[in-house]
mmCIF file of the C-alpha atoms, coordinates in Angstrom:
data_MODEL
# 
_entry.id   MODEL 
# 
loop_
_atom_site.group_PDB 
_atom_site.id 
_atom_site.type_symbol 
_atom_site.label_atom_id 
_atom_site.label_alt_id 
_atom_site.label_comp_id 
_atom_site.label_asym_id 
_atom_site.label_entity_id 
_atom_site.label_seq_id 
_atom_site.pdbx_PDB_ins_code 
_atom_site.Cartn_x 
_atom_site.Cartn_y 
_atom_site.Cartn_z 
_atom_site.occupancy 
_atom_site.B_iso_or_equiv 
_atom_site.pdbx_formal_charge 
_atom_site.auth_seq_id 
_atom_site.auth_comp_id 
_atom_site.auth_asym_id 
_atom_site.auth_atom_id 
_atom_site.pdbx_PDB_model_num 
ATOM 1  C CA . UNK A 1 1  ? -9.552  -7.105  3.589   1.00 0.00 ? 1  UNK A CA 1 
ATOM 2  C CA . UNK A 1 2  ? -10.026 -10.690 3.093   1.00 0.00 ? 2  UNK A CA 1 
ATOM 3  C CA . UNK A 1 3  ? -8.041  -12.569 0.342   1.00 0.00 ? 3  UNK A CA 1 
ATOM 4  C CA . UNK A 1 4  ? -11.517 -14.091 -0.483  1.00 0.00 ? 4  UNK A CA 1 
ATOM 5  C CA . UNK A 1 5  ? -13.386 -10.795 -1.407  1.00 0.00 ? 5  UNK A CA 1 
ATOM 6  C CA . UNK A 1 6  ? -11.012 -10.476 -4.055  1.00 0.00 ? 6  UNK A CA 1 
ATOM 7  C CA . UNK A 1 7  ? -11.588 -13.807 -5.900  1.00 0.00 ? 7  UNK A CA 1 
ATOM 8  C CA . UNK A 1 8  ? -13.419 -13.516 -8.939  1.00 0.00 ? 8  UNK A CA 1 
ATOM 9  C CA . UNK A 1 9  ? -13.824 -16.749 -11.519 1.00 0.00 ? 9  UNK A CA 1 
ATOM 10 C CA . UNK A 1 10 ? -12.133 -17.123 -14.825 1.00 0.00 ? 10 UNK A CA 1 
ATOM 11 C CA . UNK A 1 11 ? -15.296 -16.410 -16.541 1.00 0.00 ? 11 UNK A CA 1 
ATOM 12 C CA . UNK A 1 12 ? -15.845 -13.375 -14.385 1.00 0.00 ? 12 UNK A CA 1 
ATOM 13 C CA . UNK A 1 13 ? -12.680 -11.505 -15.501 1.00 0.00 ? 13 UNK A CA 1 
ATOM 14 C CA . UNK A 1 14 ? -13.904 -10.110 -18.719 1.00 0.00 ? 14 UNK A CA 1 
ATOM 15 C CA . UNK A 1 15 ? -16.731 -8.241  -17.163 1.00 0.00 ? 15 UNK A CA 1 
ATOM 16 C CA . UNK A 1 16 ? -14.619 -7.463  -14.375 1.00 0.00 ? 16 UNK A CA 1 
ATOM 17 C CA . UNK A 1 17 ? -12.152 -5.506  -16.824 1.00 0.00 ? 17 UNK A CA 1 
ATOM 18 C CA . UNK A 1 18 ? -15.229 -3.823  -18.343 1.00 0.00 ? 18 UNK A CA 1 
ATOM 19 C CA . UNK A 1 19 ? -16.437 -2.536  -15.173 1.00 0.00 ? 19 UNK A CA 1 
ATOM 20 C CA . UNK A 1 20 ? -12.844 -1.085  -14.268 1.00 0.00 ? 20 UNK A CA 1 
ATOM 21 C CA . UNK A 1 21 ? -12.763 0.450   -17.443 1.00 0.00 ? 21 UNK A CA 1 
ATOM 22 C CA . UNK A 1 22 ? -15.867 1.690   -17.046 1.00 0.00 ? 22 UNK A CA 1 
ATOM 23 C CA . UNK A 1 23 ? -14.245 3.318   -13.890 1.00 0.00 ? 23 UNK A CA 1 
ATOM 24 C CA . UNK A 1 24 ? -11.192 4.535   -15.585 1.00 0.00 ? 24 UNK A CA 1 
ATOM 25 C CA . UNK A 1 25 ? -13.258 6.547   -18.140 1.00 0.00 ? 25 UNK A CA 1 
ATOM 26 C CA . UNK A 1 26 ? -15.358 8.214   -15.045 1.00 0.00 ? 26 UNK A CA 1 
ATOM 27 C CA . UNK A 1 27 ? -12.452 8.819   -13.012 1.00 0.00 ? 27 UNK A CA 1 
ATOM 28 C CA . UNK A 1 28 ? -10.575 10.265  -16.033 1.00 0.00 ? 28 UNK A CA 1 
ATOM 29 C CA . UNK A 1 29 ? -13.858 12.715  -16.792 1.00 0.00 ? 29 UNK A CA 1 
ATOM 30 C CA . UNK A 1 30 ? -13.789 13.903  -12.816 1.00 0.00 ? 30 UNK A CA 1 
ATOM 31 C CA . UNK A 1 31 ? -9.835  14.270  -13.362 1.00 0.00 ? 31 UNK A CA 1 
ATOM 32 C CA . UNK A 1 32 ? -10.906 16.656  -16.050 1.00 0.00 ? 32 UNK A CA 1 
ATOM 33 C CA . UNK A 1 33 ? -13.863 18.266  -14.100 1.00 0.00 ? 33 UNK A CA 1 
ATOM 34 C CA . UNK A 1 34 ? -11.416 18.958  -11.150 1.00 0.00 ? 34 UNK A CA 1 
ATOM 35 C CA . UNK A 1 35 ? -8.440  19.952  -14.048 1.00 0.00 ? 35 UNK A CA 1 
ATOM 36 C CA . UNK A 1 36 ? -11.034 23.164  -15.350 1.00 0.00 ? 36 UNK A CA 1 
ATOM 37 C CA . UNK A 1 37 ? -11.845 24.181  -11.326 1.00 0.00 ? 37 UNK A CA 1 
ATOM 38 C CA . UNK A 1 38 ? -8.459  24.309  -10.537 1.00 0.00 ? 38 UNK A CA 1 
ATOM 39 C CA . UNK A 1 39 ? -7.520  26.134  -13.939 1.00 0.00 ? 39 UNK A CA 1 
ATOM 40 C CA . UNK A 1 40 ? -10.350 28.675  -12.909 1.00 0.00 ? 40 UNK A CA 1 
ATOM 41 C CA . UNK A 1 41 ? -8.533  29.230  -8.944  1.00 0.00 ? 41 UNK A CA 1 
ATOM 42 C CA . UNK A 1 42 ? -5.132  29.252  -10.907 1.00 0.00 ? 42 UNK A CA 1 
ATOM 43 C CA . UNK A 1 43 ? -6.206  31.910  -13.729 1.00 0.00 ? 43 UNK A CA 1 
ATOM 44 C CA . UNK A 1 44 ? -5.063  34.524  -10.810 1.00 0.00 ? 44 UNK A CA 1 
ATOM 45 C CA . UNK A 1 45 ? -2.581  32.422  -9.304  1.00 0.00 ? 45 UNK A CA 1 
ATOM 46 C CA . UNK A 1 46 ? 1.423   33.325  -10.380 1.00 0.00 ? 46 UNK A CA 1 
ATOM 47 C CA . UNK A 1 47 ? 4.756   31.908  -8.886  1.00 0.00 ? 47 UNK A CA 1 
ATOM 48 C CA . UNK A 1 48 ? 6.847   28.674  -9.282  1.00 0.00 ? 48 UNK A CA 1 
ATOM 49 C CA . UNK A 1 49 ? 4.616   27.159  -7.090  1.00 0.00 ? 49 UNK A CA 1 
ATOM 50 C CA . UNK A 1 50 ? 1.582   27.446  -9.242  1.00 0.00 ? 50 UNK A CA 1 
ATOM 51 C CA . UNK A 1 51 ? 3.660   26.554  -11.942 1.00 0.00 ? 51 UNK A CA 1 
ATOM 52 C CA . UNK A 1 52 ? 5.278   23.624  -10.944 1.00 0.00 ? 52 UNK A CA 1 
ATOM 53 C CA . UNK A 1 53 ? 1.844   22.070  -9.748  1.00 0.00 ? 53 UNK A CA 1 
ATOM 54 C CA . UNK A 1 54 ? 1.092   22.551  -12.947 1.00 0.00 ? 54 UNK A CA 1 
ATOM 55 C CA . UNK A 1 55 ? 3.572   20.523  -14.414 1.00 0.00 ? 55 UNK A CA 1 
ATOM 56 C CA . UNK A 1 56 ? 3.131   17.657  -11.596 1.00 0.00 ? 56 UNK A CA 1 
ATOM 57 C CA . UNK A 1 57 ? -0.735  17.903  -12.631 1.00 0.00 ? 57 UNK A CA 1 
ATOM 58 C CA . UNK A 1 58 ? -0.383  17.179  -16.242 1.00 0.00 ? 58 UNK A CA 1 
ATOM 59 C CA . UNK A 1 59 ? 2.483   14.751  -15.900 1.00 0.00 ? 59 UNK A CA 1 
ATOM 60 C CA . UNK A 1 60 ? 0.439   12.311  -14.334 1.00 0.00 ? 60 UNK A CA 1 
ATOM 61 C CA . UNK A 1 61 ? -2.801  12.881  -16.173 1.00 0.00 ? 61 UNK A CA 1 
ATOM 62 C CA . UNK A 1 62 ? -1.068  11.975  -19.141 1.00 0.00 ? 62 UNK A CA 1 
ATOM 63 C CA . UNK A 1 63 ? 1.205   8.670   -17.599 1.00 0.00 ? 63 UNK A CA 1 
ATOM 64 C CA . UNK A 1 64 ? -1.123  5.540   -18.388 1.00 0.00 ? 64 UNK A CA 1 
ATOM 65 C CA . UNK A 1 65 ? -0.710  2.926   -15.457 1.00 0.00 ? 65 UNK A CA 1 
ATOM 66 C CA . UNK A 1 66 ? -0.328  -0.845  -15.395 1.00 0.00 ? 66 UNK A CA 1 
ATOM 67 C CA . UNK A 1 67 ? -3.902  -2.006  -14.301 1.00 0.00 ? 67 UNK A CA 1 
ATOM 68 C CA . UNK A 1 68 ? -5.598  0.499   -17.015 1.00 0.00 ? 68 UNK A CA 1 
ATOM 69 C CA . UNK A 1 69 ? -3.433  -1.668  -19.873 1.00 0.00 ? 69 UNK A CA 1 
ATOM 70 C CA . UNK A 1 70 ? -3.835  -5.138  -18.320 1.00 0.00 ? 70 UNK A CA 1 
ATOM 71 C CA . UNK A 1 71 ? -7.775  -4.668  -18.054 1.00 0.00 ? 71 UNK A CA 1 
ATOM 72 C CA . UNK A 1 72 ? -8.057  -3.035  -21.637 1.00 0.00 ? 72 UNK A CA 1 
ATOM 73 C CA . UNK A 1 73 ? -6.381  -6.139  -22.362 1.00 0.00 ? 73 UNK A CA 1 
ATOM 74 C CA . UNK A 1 74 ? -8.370  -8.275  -20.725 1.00 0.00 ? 74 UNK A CA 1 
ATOM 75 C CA . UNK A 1 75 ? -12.119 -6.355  -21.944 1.00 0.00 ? 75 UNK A CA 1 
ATOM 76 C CA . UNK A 1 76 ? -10.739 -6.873  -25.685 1.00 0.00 ? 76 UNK A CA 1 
ATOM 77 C CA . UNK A 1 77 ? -10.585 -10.649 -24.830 1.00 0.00 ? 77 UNK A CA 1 
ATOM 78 C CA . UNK A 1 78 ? -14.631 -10.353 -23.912 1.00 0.00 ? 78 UNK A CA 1 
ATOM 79 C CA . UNK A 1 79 ? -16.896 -12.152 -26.965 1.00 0.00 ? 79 UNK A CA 1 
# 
């Protein structure tokens, strides 16, 4: 990837942190679409295993990363 298909202008960054969190709320909703089929294949699925992907599953639903905070930030700044 070229350093130069990354560049976006100053005025550009607003919109660019709406369209990623655009992104982060579709991504989140296929999370959840992929969370209820795998909760259907689980429903008959019992050992550590199962439940320890479990845990690992949720854990990181619920962890918030860096980018999703610094755009929010930056899409509040939008006028």
């Amino acid at each position: 990837m070229n350093k130069s298909d990354l560049s976006v202008p100053e005025d550009g960054l607003p919109g660019l942190a709406s369209d990623l969190s655009e992104m982060q709320t579709y991504l989140a909703t296929q999370a959840k679409r992929m969370a209820t089929i795998v909760d259907a294949i689980e429903s008959g699925w019992r050992s550590p295993a199962a439940s320890t992907y479990t845990e690992f599953q949720q854990s990181v639903a619920r962890r918030p990363s860096t980018r999703n905070r610094r755009a929010r930030r930056l899409s509040a700044r939008d006028p």
